[in-house]
C-alpha positions in Angstrom: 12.2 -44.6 105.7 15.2 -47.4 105.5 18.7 -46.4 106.7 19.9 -47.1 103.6 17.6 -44.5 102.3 18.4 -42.2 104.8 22.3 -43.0 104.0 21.7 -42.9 100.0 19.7 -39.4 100.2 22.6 -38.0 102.1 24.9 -39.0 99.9 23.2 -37.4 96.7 22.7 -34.1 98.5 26.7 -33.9 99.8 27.5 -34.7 96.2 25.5 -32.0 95.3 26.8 -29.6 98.0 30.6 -30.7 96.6 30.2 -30.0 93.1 27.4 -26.9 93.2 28.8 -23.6 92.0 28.2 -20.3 90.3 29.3 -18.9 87.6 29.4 -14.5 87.3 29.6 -13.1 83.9 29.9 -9.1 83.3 30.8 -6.0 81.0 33.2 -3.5 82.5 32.3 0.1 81.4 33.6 3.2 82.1 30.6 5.7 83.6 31.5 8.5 81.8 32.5 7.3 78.2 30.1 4.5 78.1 33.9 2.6 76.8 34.3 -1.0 77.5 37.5 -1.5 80.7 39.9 -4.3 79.4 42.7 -5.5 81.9 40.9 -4.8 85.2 41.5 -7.0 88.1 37.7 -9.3 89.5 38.4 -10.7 92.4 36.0 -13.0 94.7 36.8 -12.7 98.6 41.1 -13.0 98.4 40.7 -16.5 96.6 40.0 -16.3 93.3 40.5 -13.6 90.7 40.1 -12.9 86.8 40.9 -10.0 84.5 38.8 -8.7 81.8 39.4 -9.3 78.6 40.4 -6.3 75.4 36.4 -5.5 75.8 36.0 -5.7 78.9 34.3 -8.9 79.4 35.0 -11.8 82.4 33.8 -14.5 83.5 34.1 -15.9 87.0 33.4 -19.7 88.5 33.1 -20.1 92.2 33.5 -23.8 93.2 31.3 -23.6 95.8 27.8 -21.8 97.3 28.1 -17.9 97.9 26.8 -17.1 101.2 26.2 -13.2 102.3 29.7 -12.5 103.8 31.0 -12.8 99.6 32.7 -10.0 97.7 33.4 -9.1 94.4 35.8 -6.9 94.3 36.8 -4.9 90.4 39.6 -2.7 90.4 41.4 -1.1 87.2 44.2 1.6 87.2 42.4 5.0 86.7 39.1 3.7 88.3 37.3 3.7 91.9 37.7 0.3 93.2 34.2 -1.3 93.5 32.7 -3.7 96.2 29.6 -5.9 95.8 28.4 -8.2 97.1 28.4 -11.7 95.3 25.5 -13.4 96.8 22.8 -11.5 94.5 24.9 -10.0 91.8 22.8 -10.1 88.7 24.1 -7.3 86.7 25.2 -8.2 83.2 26.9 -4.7 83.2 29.1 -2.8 85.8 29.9 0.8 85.5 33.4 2.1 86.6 34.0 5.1 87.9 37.1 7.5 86.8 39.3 8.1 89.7 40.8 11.7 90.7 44.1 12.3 92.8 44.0 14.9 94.7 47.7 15.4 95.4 47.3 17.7 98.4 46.3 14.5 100.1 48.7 12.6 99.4 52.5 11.6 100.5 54.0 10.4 97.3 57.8 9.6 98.2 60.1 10.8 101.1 61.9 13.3 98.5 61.1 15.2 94.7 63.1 13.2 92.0 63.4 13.9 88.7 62.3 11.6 85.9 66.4 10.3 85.5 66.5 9.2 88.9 63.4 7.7 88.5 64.7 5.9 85.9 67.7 4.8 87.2 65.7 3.8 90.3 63.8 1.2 88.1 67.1 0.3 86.3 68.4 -1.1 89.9 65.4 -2.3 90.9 65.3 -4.8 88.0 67.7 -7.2 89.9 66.1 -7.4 93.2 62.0 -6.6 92.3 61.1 -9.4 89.8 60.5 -13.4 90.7 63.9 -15.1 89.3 63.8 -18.4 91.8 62.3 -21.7 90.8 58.4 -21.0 90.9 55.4 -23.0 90.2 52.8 -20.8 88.2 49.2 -22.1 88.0 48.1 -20.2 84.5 45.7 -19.9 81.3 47.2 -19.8 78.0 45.3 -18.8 74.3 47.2 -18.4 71.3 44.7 -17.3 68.2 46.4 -17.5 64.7 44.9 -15.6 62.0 45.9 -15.6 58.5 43.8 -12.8 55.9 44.5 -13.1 51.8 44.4 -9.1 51.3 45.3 -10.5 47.4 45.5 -13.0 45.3 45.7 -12.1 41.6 47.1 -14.0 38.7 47.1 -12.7 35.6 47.0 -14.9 32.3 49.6 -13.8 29.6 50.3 -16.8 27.7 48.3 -20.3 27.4 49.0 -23.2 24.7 47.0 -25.4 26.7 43.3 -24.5 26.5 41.9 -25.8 29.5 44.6 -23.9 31.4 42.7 -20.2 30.7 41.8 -16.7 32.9 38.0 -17.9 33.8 40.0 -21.8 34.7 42.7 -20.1 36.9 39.6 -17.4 38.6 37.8 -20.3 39.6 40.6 -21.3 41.4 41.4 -18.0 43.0 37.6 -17.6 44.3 37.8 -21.0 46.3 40.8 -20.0 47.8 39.7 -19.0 51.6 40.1 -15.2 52.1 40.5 -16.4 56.1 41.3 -18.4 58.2 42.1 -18.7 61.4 43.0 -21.5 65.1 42.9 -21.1 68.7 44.9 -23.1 70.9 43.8 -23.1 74.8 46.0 -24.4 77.9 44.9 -24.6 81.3 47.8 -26.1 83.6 50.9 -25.5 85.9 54.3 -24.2 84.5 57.3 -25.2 86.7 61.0 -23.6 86.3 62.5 -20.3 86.7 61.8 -17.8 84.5 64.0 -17.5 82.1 65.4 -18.1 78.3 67.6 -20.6 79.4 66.0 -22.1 81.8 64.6 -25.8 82.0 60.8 -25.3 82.2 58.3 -28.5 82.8 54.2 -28.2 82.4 51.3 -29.9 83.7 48.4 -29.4 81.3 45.3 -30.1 83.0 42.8 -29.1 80.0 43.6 -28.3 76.5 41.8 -27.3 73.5 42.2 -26.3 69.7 39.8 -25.0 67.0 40.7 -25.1 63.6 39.8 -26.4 60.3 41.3 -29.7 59.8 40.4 -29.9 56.5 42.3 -26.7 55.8 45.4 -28.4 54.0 43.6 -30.2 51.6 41.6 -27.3 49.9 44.3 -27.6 46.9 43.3 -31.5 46.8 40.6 -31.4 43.8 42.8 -28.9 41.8 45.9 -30.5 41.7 44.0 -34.1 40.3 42.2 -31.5 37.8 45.9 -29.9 36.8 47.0 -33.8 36.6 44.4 -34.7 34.1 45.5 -31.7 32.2 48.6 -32.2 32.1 48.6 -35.9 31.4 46.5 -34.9 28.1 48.9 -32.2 26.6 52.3 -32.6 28.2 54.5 -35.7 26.6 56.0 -38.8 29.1 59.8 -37.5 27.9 59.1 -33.5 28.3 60.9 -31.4 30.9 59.9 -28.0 32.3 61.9 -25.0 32.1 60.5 -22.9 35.0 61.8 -18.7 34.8 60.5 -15.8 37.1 62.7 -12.9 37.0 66.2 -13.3 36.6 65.7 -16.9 37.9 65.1 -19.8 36.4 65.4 -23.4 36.7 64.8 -26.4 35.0 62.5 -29.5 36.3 62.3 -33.1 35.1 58.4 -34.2 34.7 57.1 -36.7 37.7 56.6 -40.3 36.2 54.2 -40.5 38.5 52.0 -37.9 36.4 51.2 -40.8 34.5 51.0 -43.7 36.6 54.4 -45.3 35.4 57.0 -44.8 37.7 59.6 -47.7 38.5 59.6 -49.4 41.8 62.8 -48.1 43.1 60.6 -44.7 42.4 57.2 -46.1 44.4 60.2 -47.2 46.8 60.9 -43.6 47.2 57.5 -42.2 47.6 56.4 -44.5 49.9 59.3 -43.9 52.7 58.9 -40.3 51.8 55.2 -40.8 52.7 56.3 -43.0 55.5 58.9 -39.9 56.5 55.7 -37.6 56.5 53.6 -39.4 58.6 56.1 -39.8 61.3 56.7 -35.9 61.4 52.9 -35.6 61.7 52.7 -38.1 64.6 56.2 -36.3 66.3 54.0 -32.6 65.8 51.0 -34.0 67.5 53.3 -36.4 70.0 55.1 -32.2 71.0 51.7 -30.4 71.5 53.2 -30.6 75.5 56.4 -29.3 74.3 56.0 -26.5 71.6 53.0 -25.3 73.8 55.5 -25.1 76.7 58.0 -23.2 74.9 55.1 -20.8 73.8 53.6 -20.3 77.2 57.5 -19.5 78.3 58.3 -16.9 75.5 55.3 -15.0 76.2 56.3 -15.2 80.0 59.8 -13.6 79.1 58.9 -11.2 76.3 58.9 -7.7 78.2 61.2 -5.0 79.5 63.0 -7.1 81.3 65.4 -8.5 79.2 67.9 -6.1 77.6 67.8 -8.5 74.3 64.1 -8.1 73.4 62.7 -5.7 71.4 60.7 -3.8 74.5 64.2 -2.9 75.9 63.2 0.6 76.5 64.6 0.7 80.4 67.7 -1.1 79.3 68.3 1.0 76.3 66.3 4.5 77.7 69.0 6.5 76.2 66.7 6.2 73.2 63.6 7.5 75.0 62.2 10.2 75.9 60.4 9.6 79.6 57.4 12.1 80.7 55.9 11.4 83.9 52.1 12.3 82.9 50.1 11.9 86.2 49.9 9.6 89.5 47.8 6.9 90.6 46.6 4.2 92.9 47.3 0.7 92.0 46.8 -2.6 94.0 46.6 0.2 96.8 50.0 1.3 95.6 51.2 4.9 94.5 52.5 4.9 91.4 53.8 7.3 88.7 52.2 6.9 85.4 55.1 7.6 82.9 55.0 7.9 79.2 57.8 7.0 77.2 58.6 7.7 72.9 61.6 7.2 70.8 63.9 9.8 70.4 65.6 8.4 67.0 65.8 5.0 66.1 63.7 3.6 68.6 60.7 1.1 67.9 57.9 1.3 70.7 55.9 3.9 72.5 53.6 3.4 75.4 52.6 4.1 79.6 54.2 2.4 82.3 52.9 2.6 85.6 55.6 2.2 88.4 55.1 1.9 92.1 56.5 5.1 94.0 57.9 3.1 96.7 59.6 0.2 95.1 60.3 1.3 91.9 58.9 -1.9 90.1 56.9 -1.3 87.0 53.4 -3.0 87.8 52.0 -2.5 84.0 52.9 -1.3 81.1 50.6 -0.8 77.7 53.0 -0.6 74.5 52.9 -0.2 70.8 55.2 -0.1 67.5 56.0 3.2 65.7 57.7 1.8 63.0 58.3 -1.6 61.1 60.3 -4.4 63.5 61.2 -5.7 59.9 61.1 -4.5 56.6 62.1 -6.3 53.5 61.5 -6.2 49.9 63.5 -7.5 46.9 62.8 -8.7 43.1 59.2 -8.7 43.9 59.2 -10.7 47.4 58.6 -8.5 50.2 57.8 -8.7 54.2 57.0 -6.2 56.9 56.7 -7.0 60.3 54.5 -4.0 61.1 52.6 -4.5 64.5 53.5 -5.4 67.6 51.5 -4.1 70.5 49.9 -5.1 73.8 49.6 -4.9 77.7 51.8 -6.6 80.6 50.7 -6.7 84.4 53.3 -7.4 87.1 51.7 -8.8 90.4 53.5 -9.5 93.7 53.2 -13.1 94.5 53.8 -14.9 98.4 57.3 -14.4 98.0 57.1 -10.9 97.6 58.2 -10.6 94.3 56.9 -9.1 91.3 55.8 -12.2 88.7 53.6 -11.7 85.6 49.5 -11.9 86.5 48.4 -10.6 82.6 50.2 -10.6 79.1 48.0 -9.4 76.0 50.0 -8.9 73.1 49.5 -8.9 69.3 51.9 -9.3 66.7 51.5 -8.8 62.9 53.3 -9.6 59.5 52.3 -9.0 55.6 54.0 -10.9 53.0 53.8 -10.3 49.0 55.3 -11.4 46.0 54.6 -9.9 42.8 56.3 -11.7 40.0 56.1 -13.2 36.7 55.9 -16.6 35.9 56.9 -18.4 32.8 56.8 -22.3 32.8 57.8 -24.0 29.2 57.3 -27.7 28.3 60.3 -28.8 26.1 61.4 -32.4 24.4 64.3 -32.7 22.7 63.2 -36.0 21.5 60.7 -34.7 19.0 61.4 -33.1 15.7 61.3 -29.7 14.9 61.2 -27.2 18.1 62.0 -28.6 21.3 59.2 -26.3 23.0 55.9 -27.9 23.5 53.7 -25.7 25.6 54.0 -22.2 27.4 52.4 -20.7 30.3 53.3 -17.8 31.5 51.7 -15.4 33.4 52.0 -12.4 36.5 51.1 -13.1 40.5 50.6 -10.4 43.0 49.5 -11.9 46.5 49.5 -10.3 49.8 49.5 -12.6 52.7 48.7 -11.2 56.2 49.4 -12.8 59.9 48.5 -11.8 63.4 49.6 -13.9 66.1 47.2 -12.6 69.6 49.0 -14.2 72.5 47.1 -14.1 75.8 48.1 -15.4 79.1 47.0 -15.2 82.8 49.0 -16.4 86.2 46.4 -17.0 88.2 48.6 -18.2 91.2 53.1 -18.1 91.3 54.6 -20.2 94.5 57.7 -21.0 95.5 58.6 -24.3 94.1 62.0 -26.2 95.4 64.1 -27.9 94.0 63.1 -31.4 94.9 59.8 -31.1 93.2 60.5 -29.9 89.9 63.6 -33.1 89.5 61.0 -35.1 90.7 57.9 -34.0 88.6 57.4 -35.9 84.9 56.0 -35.1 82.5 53.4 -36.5 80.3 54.5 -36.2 77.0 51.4 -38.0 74.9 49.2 -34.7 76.2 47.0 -34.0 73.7 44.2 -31.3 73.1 40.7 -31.9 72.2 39.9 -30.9 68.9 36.9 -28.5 68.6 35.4 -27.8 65.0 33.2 -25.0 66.8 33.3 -23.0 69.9 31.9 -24.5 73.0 30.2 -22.6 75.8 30.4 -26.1 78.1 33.9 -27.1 77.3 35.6 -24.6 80.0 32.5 -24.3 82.4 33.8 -24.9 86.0 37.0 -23.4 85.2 38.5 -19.5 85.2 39.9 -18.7 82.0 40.1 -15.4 80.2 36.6 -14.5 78.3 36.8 -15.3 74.7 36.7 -13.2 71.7 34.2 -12.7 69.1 35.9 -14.5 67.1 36.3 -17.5 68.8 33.1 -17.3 69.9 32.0 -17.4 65.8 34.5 -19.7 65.2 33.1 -22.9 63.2 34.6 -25.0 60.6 32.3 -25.0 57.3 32.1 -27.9 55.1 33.1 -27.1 51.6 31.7 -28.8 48.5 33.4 -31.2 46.1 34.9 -29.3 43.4 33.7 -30.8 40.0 
């Protein structure tokens, strides 16, 4: 065999060697409830580490061969800690085991306190516990958006225009999607301090986003179908008196209804076209930038600052604090503490603080009441779900930073009005009214916003390198019509949902 052969061969098989690796995929259930463990920590040797997702799912990529001295190590608050080995793990399932504390055994603290001095122990710890210095945080980012029609009625009163009738204005409401839903995903590095004011710069390395492009134009075909109608039976001269309510208003018809506008008008829609086309190339041009901001609200929305709406250690003179039971976490001791409103209140949940430093290390939250409530002359919103889980994590400077953020967030909105829309002329003889359509809406529109985030890695960052890093503004997710396995394999991300996992855009048909 040829040198170069020799050289060639060894060349393929080093590439090989560089880019081989293996990817570990489990369910975390609990032994005894045969219930699916969301939020616990997988960690491979003291490199590289994952949490399971809200059903207990991960999935775990290690860049290079495992050899026999591997471990996989799973630990969740309230379980056993588990070691495997990683060379021949197989299992498609791992079974937790609840943990017991026997107190007898164990030192908790140097001296009883009571739950207020706990408190007020966390209150000062606050300051000192928590990352607050310029940091560089490698981290995975999803934001889902789903948006469900709960209903969409219109009734028919009044029609003077035939083809505008009950079956014409059902076949419109059946067409209208009952779902919908995106997914935007972010691998990359956040720089700044953590803060609402601070300056924050981010290196994405991988972005993706699934959604229905074809979404905003399902009201295309309908409005040239209303066009035709109205050209037909409405008069060049008419105007519209529009009333629902108390309100009304009174609307000039478009000349371009009927293909006669002026140029200064054609003028006019053309720079407003112009206008919109810009503000669509500016939204896609500030993925990087309204991503950023996202990624950094999510990093900040916790107990931690005394404005947000999960102030209950700022404001815990309007909670009532049990602590419930003690536990090992990240081999520390901590006190699992409920907490509930006492009066006006809005959240209820567990924290889990360590005994010795007072930092909280998680805490699992929910609403007990509306965030915001509104309702008037038939328009109405209600804020009415905000819930989720937040892991602290001690990072190489030996401060707490965020490792885990899972929070939902949910809003209804209705209106339930009638509508009355009148065609007049006063150029005609006889009555000035035309047509009439009136009729009553009732639709119920509801949101939930699923924010998920994971810190893989937080280091100190100085100041030099984050004046020095730029940006790349023209960052621009791939677009995905339908979930793909392959698009994040080699990476660490958190598992997806079912509903990503389902998530493909369907073709709808022409409307005739």
């Amino acid at each position: 065999m040829s040198i170069k052969n020799l050289i060639l061969i060894f060349a393929i098989g080093s590439s090989l060697n560089l880019i081989a690796q293996t990817t570990i995929s489990a369910k975390l259930i609990d032994s005894t409830k045969t219930e699916p463990i969301p939020y616990a920590t997988i960690q491979f040797n003291k490199d590289v580490g994952v949490i399971s997702n809200d059903k207990g799912e991960f999935n775990l990529n290690i860049l290079r061969n495992i050899n026999d001295q591997d471990s996989l190590h799973i630990s969740c608050l309230g379980f056993e800690k588990l070691d495997i080995s990683a060379l021949n793990f197989r299992d498609s399932i791992v079974f937790l085991t609840p943990k017991s504390i026997d107190l007898d055994q164990v030192v908790i603290i140097n001296k009883d306190l009571d739950i207020d001095e706990i408190i007020d122990s966390i209150k000062i710890g606050l300051a000192t516990n928590y990352e607050k210095d310029l940091a560089k945080r490698k981290l995975f980012f999803r934001s889902s958006y789903y948006t469900y029609m709960d209903k969409n009625d219109v009734r028919l009163r009044k029609s003077t225009i035939p083809e505008i009738n009950q079956s014409f204005v059902d076949s419109i409401l059946t067409t209208v999607p009952k779902t919908y839903d995106d997914h935007a995903e972010i691998l990359g590095e956040l720089y700044g301090k953590i803060g609402p004011e601070n300056e924050q710069k981010m290196d994405i390395f991988k972005a993706t986003y699934l959604y229905d492009k074809a979404n905003e134009l399902t009201f295309e075909n309908y409005e040239k179908r209303f066009n035709e109608i109205f050209r037909k039976h409405v008069k060049r001269d008419s105007y519209f008196k529009i009333k629902s309510g108390l309100f009304g208003t009174k609307e000039d018809i478009d000349p371009s209804l009927f293909g006669d506008e002026d140029e200064a008008a054609k003028a006019e829609t053309e720079e407003f076209l112009k206008e919109q086309k810009e503000k669509e190339e500016k939204r896609k041009e500030n993925f990087l930038r309204y991503r950023k901001n996202q990624i950094r609200n999510a990093e900040i929305d916790n107990f931690l600052s005394e404005d947000n709406q999960l102030n209950f250690i700022e404001k815990s003179r309007k909670y009532r604090f049990i602590v419930e039971d003690y536990d090992f976490y990240d081999d520390a001791f901590v006190y699992k503490i409920s907490f509930v409103p006492k009066g006006g209140a809005d959240f209820k949940g567990v924290m889990y603080v360590n005994s010795d430093d007072f930092a909280i290390l998680r805490v699992d939250y929910e609403n007990v009441k509306s965030l915001r409530k509104f309702a008037l002359l038939g328009i109405s919103m209600n804020a009415y779900e905000k819930k989720g889980t937040i892991i602290f994590k001690k990072n190489e400077n030996d401060k707490y930073s965020l490792k885990y953020m899972d929070e939902s967030f949910g809003q209804k909105f209705g209106i339930k009005r009638p509508i009355k829309i009148k065609e007049k002329n006063k150029n005609v003889n006889g009555r000035r009214l035309q047509n009439e359509v009136s009729c009553k809406i009732h639709f119920i529109l509801r949101t939930v916003q699923k924010k998920e985030l994971i810190v893989f890695e937080t280091s100190a960052l100085e100041a030099s390198e984050f004046e020095n890093f730029k940006e790349d503004p023209d960052v621009l997710p791939t677009y995905l019509s339908a979930y793909d396995p392959t698009f994040w394999e080699g990476y660490n991300i958190i598992e997806p949902n079912e509903a990503i996992k389902t998530f493909k855009v369907i073709e709808e048909e022409e409307i005739d």
